[in-house]
matplotlib code that plots the C-alpha trace (Angstrom):
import matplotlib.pyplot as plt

x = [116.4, 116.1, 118.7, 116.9, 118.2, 114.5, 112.9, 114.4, 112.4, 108.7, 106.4, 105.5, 102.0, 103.8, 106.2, 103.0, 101.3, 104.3, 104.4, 100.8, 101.2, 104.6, 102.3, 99.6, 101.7, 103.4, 99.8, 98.6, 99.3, 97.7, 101.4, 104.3, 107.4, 110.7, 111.9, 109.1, 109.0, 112.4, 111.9, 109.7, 111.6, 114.2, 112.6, 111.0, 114.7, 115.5, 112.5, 113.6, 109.9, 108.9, 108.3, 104.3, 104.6, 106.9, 104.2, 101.3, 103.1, 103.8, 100.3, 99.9, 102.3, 99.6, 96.1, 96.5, 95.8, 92.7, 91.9, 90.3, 93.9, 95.7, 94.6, 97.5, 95.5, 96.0, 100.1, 101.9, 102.9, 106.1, 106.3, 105.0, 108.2, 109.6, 106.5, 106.8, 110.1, 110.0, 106.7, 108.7, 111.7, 109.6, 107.5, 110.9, 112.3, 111.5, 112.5, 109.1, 106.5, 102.9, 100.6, 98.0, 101.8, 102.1, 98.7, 98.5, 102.0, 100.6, 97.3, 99.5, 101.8, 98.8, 96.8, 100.4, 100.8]
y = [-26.2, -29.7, -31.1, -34.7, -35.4, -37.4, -33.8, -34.2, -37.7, -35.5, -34.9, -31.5, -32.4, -33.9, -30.5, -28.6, -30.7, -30.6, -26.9, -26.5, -28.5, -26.9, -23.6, -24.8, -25.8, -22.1, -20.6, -22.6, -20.2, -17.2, -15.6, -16.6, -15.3, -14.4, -17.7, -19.6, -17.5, -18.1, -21.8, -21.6, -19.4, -21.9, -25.0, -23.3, -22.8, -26.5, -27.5, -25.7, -24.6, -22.5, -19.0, -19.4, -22.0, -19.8, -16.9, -19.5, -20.6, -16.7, -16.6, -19.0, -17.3, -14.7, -16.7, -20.2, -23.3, -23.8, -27.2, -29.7, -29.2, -30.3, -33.8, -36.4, -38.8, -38.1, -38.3, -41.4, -43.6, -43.4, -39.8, -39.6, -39.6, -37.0, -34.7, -35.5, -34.5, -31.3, -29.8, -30.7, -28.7, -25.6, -25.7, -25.7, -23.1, -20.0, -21.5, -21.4, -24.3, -23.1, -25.7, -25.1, -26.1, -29.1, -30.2, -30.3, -31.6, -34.8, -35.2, -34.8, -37.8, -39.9, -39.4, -40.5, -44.2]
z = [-90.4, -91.3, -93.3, -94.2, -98.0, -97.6, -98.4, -101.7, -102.6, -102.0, -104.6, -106.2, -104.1, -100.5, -100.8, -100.4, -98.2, -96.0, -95.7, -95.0, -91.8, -91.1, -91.7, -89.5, -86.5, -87.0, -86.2, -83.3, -80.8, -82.9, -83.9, -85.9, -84.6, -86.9, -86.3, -87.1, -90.6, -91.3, -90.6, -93.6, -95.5, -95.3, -95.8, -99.1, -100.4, -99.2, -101.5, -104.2, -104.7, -108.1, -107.0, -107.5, -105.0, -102.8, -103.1, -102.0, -99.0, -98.3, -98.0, -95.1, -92.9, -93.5, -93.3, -92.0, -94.4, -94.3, -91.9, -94.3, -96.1, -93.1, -92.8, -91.3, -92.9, -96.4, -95.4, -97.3, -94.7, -95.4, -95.7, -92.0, -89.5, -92.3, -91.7, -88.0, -87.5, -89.6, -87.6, -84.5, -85.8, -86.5, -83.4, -81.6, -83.5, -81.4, -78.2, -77.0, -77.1, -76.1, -74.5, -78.4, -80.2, -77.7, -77.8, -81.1, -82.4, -79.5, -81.5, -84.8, -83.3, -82.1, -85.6, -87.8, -85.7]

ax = plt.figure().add_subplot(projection="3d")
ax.plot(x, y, z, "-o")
ax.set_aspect("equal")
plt.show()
């Protein structure tokens, strides 16, 4: 898991926002594997999120974020190589990239320039 003390300098908001792509990215092949949820486990810890937070990103290793919440767009500038390098972390974290994880971490790359 990421180790960035730059996690520590994110909003209440850009935590969230974070973990909604991180929880996105888990689902793009249709599965999340034991590594990918532990990935989020531990980057919720990291984040020091309260636990209704905690129980709201629970719920995304269930049902995806919805994808109007997912918008690179609406990421601060200089919030978007942290974001970047975290979704690559956790799409690497099983050992396994599919071509829907690759695919979409290059649009996710391409969309942050």
């Amino acid at each position: 898991m990421t180790s960035n003390p730059r996690l520590d300098a994110l909003s209440r908001g850009e935590r969230l926002q974070l973990l909604r792509f991180v929880a996105s990215f888990a689902w793009a092949d249709l599965s999340i594997s034991a590594g990918e949820r532990a990935f989020v486990h531990g980057l919720v810890s990291r984040l020091h999120l309260p636990p209704e937070e905690a129980i709201e990103v629970e719920g995304w290793l269930k049902v995806p974020p919805p994808p109007d919440e997912v918008d690179p767009t609406l990421v601060p500038r200089e919030h978007r190589q942290l974001f970047l390098a975290t979704v690559r972390e956790m799409v690497k974290t099983d050992g396994q990239i599919s071509r829907e994880e690759r695919e979409n971490l290059s649009l996710l790359e391409q969309l942050m320039r």
